[in-house]
N, C-alpha and C positions, 0 to 999 in steps of 0.2 A: 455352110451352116452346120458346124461339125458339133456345136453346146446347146444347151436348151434352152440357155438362157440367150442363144442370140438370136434362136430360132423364131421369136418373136410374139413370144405371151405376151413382154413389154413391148418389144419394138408395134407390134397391132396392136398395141392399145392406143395410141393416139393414130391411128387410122381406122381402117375399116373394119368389123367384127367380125368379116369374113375371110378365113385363113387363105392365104394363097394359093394357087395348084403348086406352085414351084415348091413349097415345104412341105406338101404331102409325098410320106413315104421317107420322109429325112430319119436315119438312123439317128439316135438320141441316149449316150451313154448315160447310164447309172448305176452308182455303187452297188447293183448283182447284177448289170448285165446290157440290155441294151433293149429297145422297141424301136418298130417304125409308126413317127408321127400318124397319124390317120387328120383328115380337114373336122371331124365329128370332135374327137378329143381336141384338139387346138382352139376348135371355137369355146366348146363348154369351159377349159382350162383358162381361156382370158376374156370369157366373159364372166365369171368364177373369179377370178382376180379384180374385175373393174367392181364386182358387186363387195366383198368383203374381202378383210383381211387374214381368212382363214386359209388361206392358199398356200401351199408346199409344194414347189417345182422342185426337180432331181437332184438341182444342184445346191438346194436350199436347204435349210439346218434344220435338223428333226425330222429331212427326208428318211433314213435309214431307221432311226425309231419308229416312226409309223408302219414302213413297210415289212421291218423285219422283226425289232424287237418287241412288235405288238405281235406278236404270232410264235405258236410253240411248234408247228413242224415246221421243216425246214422245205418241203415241197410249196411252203403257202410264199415260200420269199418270192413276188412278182414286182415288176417294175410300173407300177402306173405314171402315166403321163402326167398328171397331178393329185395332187391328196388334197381335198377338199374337207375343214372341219369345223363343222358351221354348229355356233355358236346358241343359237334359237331354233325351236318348232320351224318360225318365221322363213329360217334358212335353209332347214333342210326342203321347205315345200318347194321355196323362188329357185332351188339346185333341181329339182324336176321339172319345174320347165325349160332350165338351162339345158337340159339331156333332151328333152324332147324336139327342140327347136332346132339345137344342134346336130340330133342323130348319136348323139355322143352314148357309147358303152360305160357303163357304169357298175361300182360293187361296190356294196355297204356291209362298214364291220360295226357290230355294236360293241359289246363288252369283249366278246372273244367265246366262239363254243368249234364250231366247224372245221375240219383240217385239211380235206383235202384242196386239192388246189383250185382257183377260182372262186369256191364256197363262199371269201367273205374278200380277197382281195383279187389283183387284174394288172393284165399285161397290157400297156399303152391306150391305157381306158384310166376314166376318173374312178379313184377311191373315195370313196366319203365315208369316212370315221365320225363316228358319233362319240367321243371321248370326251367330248366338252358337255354334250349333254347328259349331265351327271346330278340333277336334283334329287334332292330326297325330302320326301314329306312326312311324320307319322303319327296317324291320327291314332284313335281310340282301337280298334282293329281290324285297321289297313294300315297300308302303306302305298303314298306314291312313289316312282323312281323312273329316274330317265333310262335309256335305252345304255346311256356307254357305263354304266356300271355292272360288276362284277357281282356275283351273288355275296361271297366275302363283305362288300359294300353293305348288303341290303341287312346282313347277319350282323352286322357293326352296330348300323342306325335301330335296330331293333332290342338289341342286347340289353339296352340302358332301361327296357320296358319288361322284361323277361317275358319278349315275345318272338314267335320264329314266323316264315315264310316257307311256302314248296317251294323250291327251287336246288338251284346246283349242288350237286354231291362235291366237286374241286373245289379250289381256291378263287384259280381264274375263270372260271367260266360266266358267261356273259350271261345278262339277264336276258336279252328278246331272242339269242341264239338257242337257248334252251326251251324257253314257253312257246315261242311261233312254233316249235317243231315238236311240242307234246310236254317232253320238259320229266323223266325220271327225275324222282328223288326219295329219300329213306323211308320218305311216310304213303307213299301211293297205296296202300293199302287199308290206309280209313280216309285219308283225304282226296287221294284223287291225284291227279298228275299236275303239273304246273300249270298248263294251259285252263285248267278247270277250278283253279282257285284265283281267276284272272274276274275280275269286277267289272273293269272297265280299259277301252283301248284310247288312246289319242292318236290319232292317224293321219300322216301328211300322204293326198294321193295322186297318181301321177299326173292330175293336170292342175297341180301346185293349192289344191283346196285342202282346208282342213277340216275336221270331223273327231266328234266323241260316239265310239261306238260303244253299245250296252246293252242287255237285254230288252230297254225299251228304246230307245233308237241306234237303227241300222241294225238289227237281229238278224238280218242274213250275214252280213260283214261279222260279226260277234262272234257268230258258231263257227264260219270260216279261218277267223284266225285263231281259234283252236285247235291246231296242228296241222295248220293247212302251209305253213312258211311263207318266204316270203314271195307271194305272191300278187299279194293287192295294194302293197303299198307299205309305206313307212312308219310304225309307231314309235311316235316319241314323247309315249309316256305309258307305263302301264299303272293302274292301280291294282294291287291284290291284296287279297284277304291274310293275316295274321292269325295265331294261336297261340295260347297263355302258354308257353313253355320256356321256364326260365333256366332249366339243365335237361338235359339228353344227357343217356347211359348207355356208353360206347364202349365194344368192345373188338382187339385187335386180336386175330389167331392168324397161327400160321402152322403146316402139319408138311412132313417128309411125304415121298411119293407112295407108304406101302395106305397113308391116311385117304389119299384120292377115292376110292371108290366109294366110301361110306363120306366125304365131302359129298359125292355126286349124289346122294343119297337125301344128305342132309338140306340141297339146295331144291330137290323135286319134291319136301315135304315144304318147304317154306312156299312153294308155289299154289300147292296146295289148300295151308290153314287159311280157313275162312270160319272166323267167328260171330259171331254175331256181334258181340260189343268187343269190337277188336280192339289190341292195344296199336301203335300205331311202332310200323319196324319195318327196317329194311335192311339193304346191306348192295354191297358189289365184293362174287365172290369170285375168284382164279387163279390159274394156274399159270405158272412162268415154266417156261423149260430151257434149260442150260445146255447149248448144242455144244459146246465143247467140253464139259465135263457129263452130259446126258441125263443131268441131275433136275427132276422136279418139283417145285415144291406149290401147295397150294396157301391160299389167304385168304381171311374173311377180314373186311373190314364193316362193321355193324353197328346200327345205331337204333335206338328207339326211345321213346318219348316218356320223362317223368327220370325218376332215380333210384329206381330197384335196380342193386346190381350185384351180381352179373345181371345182362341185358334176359329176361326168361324168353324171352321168344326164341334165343339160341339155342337151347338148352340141347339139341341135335348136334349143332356144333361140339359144343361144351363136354360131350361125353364120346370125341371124338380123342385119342392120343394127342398133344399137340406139342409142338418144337418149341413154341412160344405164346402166352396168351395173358393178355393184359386188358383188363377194366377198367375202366374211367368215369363216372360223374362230372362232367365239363358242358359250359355254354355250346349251341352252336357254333358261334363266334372262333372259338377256341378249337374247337374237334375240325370246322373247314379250315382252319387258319397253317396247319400239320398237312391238310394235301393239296400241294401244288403242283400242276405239268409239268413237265419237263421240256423247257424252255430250250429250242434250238438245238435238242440233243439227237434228234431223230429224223429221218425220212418215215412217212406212218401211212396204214394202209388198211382198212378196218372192210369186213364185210361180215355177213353176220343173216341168221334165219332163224326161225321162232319154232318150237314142239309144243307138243304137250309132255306135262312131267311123265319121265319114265327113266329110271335110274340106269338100268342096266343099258338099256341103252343110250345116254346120257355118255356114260363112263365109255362105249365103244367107241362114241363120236370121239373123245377126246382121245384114244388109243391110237385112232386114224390121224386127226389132227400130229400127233408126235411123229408119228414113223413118217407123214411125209415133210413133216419139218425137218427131218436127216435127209431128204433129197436136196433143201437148198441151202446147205448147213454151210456152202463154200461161201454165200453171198455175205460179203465185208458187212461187220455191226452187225447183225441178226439178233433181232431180239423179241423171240414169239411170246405173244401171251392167249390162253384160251380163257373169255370173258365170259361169265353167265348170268343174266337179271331175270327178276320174275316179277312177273304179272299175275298176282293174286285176284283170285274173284273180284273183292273189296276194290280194287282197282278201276273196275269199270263201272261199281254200281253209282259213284261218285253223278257222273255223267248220265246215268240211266235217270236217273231220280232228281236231276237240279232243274227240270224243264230248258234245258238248255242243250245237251249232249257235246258231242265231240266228233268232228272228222272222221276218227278211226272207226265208233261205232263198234268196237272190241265188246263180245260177250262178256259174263261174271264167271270166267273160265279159268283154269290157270293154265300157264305159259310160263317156256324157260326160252329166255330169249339168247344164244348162244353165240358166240364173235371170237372174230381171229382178230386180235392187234397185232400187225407186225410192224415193226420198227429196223428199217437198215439204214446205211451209212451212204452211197452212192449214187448219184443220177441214173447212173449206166445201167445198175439193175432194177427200173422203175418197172419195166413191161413186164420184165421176169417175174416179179414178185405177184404183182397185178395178175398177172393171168396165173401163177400159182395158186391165187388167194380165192380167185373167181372161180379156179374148176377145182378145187376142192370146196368150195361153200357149196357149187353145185351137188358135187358128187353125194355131200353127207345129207344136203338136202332130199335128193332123191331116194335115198333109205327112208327117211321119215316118211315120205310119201309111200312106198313101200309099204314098211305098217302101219302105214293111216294114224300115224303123230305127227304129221308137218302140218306146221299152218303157213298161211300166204304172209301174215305181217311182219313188218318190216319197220324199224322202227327207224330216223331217221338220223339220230343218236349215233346212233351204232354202223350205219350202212355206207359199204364203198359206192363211191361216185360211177360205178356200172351198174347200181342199185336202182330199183324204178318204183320206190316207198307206198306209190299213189298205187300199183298192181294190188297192194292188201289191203286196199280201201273196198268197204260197198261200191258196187258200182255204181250205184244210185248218188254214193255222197260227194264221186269224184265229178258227176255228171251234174250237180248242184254246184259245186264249188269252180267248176266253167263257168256256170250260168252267171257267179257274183261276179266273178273276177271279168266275168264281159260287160257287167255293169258299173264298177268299179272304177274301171280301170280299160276304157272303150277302145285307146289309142295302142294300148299293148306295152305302155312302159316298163311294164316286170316282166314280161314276157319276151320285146323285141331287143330291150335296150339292156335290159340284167340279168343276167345269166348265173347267179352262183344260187347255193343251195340247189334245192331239189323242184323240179317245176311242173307244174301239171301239164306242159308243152302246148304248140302251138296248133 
């Protein structure tokens, strides 16, 4: 039984729906690599075949699209037993009872946000890709959209109304990858985060029923999946809320390394402003560092709302020396459509810990950060960047005041939420990296704690897969969001059977 296709998805389908012992454990080639069958994945994969015709075995066309060119790190390329992409709400609920019946492991990708591995795809387990469900609706101001669209997507269907959505900063990033997990974007500072301009859910749940959740029905499940992930279940369809914004004024700086310190300066005052009738702005601002010529340079990419420009909420920035710096008046449409991932170029490794603004020390963290990226300067492709977002007061008041809240429960504080991306080239130095990336996030984290600047959150955006997001939760709201998720979801289908993202455990 050396193929997969003779292993008998087809051959058990005119027999019995229960896989044989003799096939469990069969090695099963695929174009990255190989898995052992399991009796769980076998049954769900050809009873997933007898139901629709969304089914992709290894050996089948548009296997390797699904598994690898839907994915931008290269850690996420896994081999699943089948790729399941069902076509209807209808189908993704009738594929959870399929997982359940059969014991089968399972991982679902929406649009695409998550990178490390498992997160959104699986090794000799069912993939179910939500790509097909791709509607879009747009009312007066809202908008509905299905789960496998991209924000780009939702900035598309909007544009032609001169109206924007919270959502993704990239190109590719996925719509329910970003809002189940809180969901940064330019404007969190008068609207609120993604998750909190969310209206309404449609949710398929693990024992194949469906449900609209809202603030007046299922209000336990509503506040949950505001940055609670994926925990409870499947949505496949979010409605959110719109805003008349028919251009955004973006601006792009970039400064030499002597501009870093007054950068770190410029990023712990933006964490800071809290206005009372705020204009709405953001940014993602960092530093790349060049281990073979030792050269750094920082970047602001910035955006905010209306067409005064330069952007005035920079104006810290803006009186900064810079290498290069350009303004723009452009749609959203247009300003996401310029940054895209970097598609299969990387192995990536993200970990990340949140302060309070404090510049000088800000700038020290990033001092550390350098000198010990010349410890792993030998590892093939090295490609550090120090990442820093903020969490403006305004950020949280969103949540305080909509009778609703959020998960996080995050004060009207501000916060520099700070992250290593590293990017290398190799299988062979995954541990290396990993455990470089982990005890140094420790190490700088224990200074903050030290001066009484560190805080617990953890965004999950940002956070390496040894990261445990729910520790910066109230304990109270992690201890609520068991209690749904045991109502929910009784049998443990997100819990026993799927394992990616971030889980509130077992």
């Amino acid at each position: 039984m050396k193929y997969f296709a003779k292993f008998s998805l087809l051959g058990l389908a005119s027999a019995s729906l229960s896989p044989t012992p003799i096939l469990t454990g069969t090695s099963v080639p695929t174009s990255l690599g190989s898995f052992n069958l399991t009796r769980g994945a076998a049954c769900a994969c050809q009873k997933l075949s007898h139901y629709s015709s969304g089914v992709i075995l290894p050996n089948g066309t548009n296997y390797t699209a699904e598994t690898v060119d839907s994915y931008w790190d290269v850690r996420t390329d896994l081999s699943p037993a089948c790729v399941f992409l069902p076509a209807t709400p209808n189908e993704v609920a009738h594929a959870l009872e399929i997982f359940d019946v059969c014991n089968a492991q399972f991982a679902v990708r929406g649009g695409g946000h998550m990178c490390y591995p498992g997160s959104n795809n699986i090794d000799g387990g069912v993939l179910m890709g939500l790509s097909r469900l791709n509607n879009v609706k747009v009312n007066d101001d809202t908008i509905e959209v299905g789960p496998g669209l991209t924000w780009y997507d939702v900035y598309s269907a909007l544009e032609p109304r001169g109206r924007v959505a919270i959502g993704g900063r990239l190109k590719t990033i996925g719509v329910p990858g970003l809002t189940l997990i809180g969901g940064f974007h330019y404007f969190n500072n008068k609207y609120g985060y993604a998750m909190d301009n969310v209206i309404s859910y449609n949710v398929a749940l693990g024992n194949g029923t469906q449900i609209t959740v809202n603030k007046d029905s299922h209000a336990d499940l509503f506040w949950a999946l505001k940055g609670g992930a994926n925990n409870f279940g499947i949505v496949t369809k979010f409605t959110l809320k719109t805003y008349d914004m028919p251009n955004v004024s973006t601006t792009i700086q970039t400064y030499n390394e002597s501009g870093i310190p007054d950068f770190m300066a410029a990023v712990c005052n933006a964490a800071k402003l809290d206005e009372e009738n705020p204009i709405a702005a953001g940014m993602v601002a960092s530093i790349s560092y060049n281990v073979t010529t030792k050269a750094a340079s920082a970047s602001l990419l910035g955006v905010q709302e209306g067409s005064d420009s330069p952007p005035s909420q920079f104006a810290n920035f803006s009186a900064i020396p810079a290498t290069s710096r350009t303004n723009n008046v452009q749609t959203m449409k247009k300003w996401a459509g310029t940054l895209d991932s970097p598609k299969q170029m990387f192995r990536v490794m993200y970990s990340h810990k949140s302060m309070k603004p404090d510049p000088d020390v800000l700038y020290s963290l990033y001092k550390i950060w350098k000198d010990a990226v010349n410890e792993i300067s030998d590892v093939e492709g090295l490609y550090p960047t120090f990442v820093t977002n903020v969490h403006a007061p305004g950020s949280a008041r969103v949540a305080q005041n909509n009778g609703i809240g959020n998960v996080w429960g995050l004060e009207a504080e501000p916060l520099i939420l700070w992250q290593f991306s590293t990017g290398w080239a190799l299988a062979q130095d995954d541990i290396r990296v990993q455990a470089w990336s982990r005890q140094l996030t420790e190490r700088l984290h224990a200074i903050n704690i030290e001066k009484g600047l560190a805080s617990d959150f953890v965004y999950m955006g940002d956070a390496g897969e040894w990261q445990d997001p729910f520790l910066g939760f109230p304990a109270e709201n992690v201890v609520r969001m068991r209690d749904i998720r045991a109502s929910y979801d009784p049998r443990g289908i997100f819990s026993r059977l799927n394992w990616g993202g971030f889980k509130l455990g077992v």
